[in-house]
C-alpha positions in Angstrom: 166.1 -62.6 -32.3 167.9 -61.8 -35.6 171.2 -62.2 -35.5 172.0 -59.4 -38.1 170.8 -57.1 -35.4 173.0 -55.0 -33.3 172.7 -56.5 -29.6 174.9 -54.3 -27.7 173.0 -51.9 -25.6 175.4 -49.4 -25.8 176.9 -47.3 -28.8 179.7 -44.4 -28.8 178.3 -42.7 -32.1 176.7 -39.8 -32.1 174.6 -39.2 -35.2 173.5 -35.3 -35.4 171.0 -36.0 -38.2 172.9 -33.2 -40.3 170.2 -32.0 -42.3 167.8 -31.3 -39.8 170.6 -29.1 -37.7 170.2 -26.0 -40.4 166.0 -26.1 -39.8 165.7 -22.4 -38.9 168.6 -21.0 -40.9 168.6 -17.5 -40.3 165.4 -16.3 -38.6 166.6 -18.8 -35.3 165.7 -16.6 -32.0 167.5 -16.7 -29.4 166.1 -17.6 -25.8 167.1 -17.6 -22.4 166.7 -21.2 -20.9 164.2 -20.6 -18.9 162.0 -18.1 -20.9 159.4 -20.4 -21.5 158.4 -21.6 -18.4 155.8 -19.7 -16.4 155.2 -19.9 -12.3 151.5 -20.6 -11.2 149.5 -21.4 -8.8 147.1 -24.4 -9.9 144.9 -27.4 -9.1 143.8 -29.2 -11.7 141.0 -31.4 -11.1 140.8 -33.8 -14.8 139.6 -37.2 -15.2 137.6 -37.5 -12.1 140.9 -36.7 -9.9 140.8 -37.9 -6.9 140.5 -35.9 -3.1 143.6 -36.6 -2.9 145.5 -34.4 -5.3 148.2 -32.7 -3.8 148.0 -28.4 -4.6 150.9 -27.4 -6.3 152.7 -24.1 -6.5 154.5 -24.9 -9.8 155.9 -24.2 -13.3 154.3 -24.9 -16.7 155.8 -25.1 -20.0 155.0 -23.4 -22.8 154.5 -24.7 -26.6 154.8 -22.2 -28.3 156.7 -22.6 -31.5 159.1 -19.5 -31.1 160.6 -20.4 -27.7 162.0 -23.5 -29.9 163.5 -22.2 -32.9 167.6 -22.9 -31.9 170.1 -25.4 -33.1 168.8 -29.4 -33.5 169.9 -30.9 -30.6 172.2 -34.0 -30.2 170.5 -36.7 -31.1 172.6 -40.2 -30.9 172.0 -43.3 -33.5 169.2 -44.9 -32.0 170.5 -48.5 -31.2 168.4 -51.6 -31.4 169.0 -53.1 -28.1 166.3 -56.1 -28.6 162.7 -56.9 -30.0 159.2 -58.5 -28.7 156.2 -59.6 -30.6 152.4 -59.8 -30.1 150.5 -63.0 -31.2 146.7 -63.1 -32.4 145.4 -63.1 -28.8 147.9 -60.4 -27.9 150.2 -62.4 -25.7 153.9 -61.4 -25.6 157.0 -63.0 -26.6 160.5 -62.2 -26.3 161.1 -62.3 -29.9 160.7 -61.5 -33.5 158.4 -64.3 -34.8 155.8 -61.5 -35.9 158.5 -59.7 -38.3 157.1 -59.4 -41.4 158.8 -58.5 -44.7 158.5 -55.9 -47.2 157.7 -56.9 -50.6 157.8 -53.8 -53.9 155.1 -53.3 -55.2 154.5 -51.9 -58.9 154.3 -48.7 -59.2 150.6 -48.7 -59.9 149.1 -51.6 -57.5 145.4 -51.2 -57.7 145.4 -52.0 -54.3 141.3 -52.5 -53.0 141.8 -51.8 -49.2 138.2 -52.6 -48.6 138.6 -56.5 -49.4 138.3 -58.1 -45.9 136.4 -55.5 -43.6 133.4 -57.5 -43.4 134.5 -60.8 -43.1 138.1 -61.0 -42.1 139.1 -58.6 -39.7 139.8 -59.1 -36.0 140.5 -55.8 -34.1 141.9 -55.4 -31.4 139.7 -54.2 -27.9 140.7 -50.5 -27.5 139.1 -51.0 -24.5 142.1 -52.5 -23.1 144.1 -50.2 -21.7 148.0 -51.9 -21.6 150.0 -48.6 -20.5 153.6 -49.7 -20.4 152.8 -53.8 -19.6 154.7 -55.4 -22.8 157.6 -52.8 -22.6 158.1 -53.6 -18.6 158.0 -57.4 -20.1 160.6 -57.3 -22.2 162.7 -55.3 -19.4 162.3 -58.2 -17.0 163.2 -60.4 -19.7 166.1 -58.8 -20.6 167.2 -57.3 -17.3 170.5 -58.9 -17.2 171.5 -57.6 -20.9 170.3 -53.7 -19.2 172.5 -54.3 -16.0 175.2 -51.7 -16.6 175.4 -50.4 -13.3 174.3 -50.5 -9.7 170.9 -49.1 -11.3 168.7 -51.5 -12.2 168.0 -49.1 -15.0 170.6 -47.0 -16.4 168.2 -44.9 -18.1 166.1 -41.6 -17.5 163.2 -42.2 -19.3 160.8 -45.6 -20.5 158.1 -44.8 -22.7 156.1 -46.0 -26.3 157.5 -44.4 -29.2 153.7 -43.1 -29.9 154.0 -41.0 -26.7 157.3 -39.1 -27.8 155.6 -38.7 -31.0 152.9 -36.8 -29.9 155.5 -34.4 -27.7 157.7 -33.9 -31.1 154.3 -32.6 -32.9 152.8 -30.3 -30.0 154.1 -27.4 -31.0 152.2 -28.0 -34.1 149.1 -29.7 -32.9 146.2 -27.5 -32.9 143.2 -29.8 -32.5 143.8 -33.1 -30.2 145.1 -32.3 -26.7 146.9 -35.1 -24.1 147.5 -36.3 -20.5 150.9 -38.1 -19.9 151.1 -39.8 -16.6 154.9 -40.1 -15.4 155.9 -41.8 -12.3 159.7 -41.8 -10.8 160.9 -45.3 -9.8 164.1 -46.3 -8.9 165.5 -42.9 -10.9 164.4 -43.6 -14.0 160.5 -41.8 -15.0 158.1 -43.8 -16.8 155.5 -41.9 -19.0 152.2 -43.7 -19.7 149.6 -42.0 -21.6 146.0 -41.2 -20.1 143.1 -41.1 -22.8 141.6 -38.0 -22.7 138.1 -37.0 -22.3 137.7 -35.9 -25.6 139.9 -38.4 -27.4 137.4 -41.5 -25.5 134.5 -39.8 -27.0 135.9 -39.8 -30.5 136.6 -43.1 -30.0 133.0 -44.6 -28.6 131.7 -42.1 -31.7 133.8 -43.0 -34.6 131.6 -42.8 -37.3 131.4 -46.1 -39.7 133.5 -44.7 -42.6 136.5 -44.2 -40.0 136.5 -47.6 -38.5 137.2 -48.7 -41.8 139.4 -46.0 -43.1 141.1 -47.3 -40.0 141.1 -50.7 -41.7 142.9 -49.4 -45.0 146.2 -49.0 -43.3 146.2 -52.4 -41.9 144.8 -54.1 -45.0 147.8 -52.2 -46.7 149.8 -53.4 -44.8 149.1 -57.1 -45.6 149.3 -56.0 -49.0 153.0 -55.1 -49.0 154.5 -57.8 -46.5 155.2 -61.8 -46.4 155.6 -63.5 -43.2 159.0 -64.4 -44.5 162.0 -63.2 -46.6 161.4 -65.7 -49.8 157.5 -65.9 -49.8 154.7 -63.5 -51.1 152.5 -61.1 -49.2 148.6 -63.1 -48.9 145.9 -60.5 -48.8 143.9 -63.1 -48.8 144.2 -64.1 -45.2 143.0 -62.7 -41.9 143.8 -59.3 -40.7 144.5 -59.2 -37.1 145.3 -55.8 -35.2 146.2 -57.7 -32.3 149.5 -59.1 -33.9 152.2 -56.6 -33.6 156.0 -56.6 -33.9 157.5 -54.5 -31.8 161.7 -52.8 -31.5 163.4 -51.7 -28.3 165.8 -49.0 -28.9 168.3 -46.7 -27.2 169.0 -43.7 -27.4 170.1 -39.8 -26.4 168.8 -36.7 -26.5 171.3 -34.0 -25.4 171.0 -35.5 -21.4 168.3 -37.7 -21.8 168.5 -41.2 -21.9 165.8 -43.1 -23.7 164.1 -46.6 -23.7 161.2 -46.7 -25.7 160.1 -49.2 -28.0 157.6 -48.8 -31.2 155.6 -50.9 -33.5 157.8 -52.0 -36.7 155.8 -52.7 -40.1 158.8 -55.2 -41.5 161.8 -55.0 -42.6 163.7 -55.4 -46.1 164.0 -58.8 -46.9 167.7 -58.3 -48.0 169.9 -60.3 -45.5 172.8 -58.0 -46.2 170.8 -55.0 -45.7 172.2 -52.9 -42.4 171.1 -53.6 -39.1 167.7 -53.2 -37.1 166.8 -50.0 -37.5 167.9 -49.3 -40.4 166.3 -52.4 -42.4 162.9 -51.3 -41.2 160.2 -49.5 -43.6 157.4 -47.8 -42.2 154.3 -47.7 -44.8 151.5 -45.9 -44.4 148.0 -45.2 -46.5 147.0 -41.6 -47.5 144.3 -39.9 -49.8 145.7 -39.5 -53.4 146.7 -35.9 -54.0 144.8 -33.9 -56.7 145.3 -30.3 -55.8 148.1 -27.9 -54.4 145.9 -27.3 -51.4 145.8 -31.1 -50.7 149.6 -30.7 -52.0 150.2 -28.2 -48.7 148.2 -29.8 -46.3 149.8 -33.3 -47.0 153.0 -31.3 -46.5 152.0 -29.7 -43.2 150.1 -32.3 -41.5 150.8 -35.7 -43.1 154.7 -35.4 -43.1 155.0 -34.1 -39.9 153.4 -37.2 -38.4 155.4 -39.6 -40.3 158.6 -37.7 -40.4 158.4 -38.0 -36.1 157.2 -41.4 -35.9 159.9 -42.6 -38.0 162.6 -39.9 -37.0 162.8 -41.5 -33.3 163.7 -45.1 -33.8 165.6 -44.3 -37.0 163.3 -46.1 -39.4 165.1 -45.0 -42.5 161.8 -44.5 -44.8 158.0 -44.5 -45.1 156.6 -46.1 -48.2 153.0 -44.9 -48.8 150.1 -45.9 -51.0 147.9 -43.2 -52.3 144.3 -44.6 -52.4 141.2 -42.8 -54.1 137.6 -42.4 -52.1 136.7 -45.7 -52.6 140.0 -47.3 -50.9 141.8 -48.1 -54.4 145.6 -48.0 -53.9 146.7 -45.4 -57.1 150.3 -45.2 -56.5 153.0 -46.3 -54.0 155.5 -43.4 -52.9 158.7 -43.8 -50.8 159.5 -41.0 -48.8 163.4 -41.0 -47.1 162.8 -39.6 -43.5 165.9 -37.8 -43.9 164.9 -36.0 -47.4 161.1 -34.6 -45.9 163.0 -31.4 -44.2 163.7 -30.6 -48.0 160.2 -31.3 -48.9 158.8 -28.7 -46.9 161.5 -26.0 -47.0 159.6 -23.8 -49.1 155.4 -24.6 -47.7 155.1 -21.6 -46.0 155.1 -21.4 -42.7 155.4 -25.0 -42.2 156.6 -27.4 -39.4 160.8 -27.4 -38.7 162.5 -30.8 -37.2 164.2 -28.3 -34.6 161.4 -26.8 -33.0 160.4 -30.4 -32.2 162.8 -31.6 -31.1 164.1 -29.0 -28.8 160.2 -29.0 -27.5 160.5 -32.5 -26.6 164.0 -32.1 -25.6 162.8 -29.3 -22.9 160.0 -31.7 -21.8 162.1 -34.0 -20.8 164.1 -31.9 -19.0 160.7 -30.3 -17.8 160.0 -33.5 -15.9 163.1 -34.1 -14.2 162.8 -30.9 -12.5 159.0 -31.6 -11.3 158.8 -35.3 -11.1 160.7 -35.5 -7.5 159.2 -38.0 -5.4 160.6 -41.2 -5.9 157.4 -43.9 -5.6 155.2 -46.1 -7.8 152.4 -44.8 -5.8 152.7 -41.8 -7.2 151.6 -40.2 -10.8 152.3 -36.8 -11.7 149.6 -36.5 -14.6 150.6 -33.6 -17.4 147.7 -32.1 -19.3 148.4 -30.1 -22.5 145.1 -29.0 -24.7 146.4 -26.8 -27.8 146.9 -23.2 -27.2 147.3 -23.7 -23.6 151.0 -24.2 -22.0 151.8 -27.8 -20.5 150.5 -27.9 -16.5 150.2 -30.7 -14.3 149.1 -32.2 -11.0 150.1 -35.0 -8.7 148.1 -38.1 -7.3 148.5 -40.7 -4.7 147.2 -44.2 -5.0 145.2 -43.4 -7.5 143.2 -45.2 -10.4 146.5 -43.4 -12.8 148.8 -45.6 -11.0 150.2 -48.0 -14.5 153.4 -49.5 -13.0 152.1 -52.6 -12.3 153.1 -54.6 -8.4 154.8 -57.7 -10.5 157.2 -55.3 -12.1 157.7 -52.7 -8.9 158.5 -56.5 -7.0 161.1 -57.7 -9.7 162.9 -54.5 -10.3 163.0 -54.0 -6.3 164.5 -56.9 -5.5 167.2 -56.6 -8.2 168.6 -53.4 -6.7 
């Protein structure tokens, strides 16, 4: 692991994010607590749910945006408490040999993001479904370093940084819905993500231009990064989607303690730049921007993505290239995660860091209150399709069991 990386799994700072805490200025509304949750009687039958669903009389949550509109909540520093990587066959490792680094670009890179598709791309078998495997890997491999107390896990919640990004952009989301499954062991509630119906049909009918739009971002990628600090990026080579690197971080939101872990692009290949997080850069592809309208939606859509993605760990910036129809990289932009509230201020009606945050925030709390039953066996599966509020329903031995019996036996015996 790099040793310029903070190692201590524990920090005292508390980092508000200041300029996200005035996001709703003066047309905040005030709610009571529990104003946004709504008793009812359901029974949801999704996925083909098993007989033995237990009927719930229960709450929902709702998403709307107005029920969120207070004060940004506390937030702490997000603290880099260790690393793992994923080789070409997707195997893990417990640490950072797939860190790449980031190498500027000029300004105008010309970029062809199609070079490769054909004839040097290996992609990875979405197919697969991993759930939480290569997080619970690294947390047996590092068990002794999370040992704080007579928990085997002093934390509420273990998850992917992906599925926290989702929650931040609900209240926002108006086309693609999702089914969380969350299971209590040992205290702590681990959320797995279930594909959904609609989202494995997208993905079995992903027209042939989106496969390799998909492609862009990753060729980008090999663009801008060397597989060390003092040698150049080789677009020439292979592009593998099954290599990944991959941060564990800590963190705190208002009560909630996190343990998630995200994919990391690379880093800066400064040695004196600060410490993991903050060396990371997140880069993305977008379509170059030729009109206002294309101007707005960028702001509305584009941003808010990025902005939560990178928000979470604390990945400091997203650098983007702006590519034309044909996949030509125009430009290269860097965007400071902590500037993009700015950005927006004045797009009307646009997306506010509090109102995603607090809706996570109440999520969370949302499933300690419901997730009760302390047992591997069980999955409480949440369903949330936009306009609709957040329900959920609870299985036994079913096929949404993800905590796998390896994991359940090592975590067992260490209590």
């Amino acid at each position: 692991m790099d040793q310029r990386r903070s190692r201590s799994p524990l920090t005292n700072s508390h980092h508000h994010y200041p300029s996200h805490r005035r996001e709703g200025d003066n047309r905040r509304i005030n709610h009571r607590d529990n104003a946004h949750f709504r008793h009812t009687n359901h029974h949801r039958h999704q996925m083909g749910a098993t007989p033995d669903q237990t009927p719930l009389r229960s709450q929902t949550l709702s998403t709307k945006k107005e029920h969120y509109e207070r004060d940004f909540p506390l937030y702490k520093q997000p603290v880099e408490v260790g690393c793992f990587s994923l080789d070409s066959q997707r195997r893990f490792f417990n640490d950072n040999r797939q860190m790449r680094y980031y190498v500027e670009p000029d300004r105008n890179p010309n970029f062809d993001l199609r070079d490769g598709y054909r004839e040097r791309y290996v992609k990875r078998d979405e197919n697969v479904k991993e759930k939480l495997d290569h997080i619970l890997r690294w947390i047996v491999a590092n068990k002794s370093k999370l040992k704080k107390t007579s928990c085997p896990l002093d934390f509420d919640f273990v998850t992917w940084r992906g599925h926290l990004t989702k929650l931040l952009t609900t209240p926002y989301e108006t086309k693609e819905g999702w089914m969380l499954a969350v299971t209590r062991f040992n205290g702590t509630l681990y959320i797995s993500e279930v594909e959904t119906e609609a989202a494995r049909r997208e993905r079995l009918n992903r027209p042939e231009r989106n496969k390799e739009m998909m492609y862009w971002g990753y060729k980008f990628e090999q663009y801008m990064c060397a597989d060390n600090p003092k040698s150049a990026p080789d677009p020439g080579g292979v592009v593998n989607t099954n290599e990944a690197f991959c941060t564990v971080v800590q963190t705190r939101l208002t009560d909630h303690k996190l343990l998630f872990s995200g994919e990391v692009d690379c880093r800066v290949r400064d040695p004196d730049a600060p410490a993991a997080p903050a060396c990371y850069v997140e880069l993305k592809t977008s379509a170059e921007i030729c009109t206002p309208k294309q101007q707005s939606n960028f702001h509305r859509f584009k941003l808010l993505k990025w902005w939560a993605q990178s928000f979470l760990p604390g990945v400091p910036r997203v650098v983007a290239g702006f590519r034309d129809q044909d996949g030509i990289v125009v430009s290269v932009e860097t965007f400071q995660i902590s500037k993009i509230s700015q950005l927006i201020k004045n797009e009307y009606n646009c997306w506010k860091p509090t109102v995603c945050m607090n809706f996570c925030c109440d999520f969370l709390s949302f499933l300690k209150r419901e997730v009760t039953e302390d047992s591997p066996r069980i999955v409480y599966l949440f369903s949330w399709e936009p306009h609709k509020d957040v329900t959920y329903s609870v299985h036994r031995d079913s096929p949404f069991s993800f905590l796998p019996d390896w994991y359940i036996k090592e975590m067992t015996e260490s209590t």
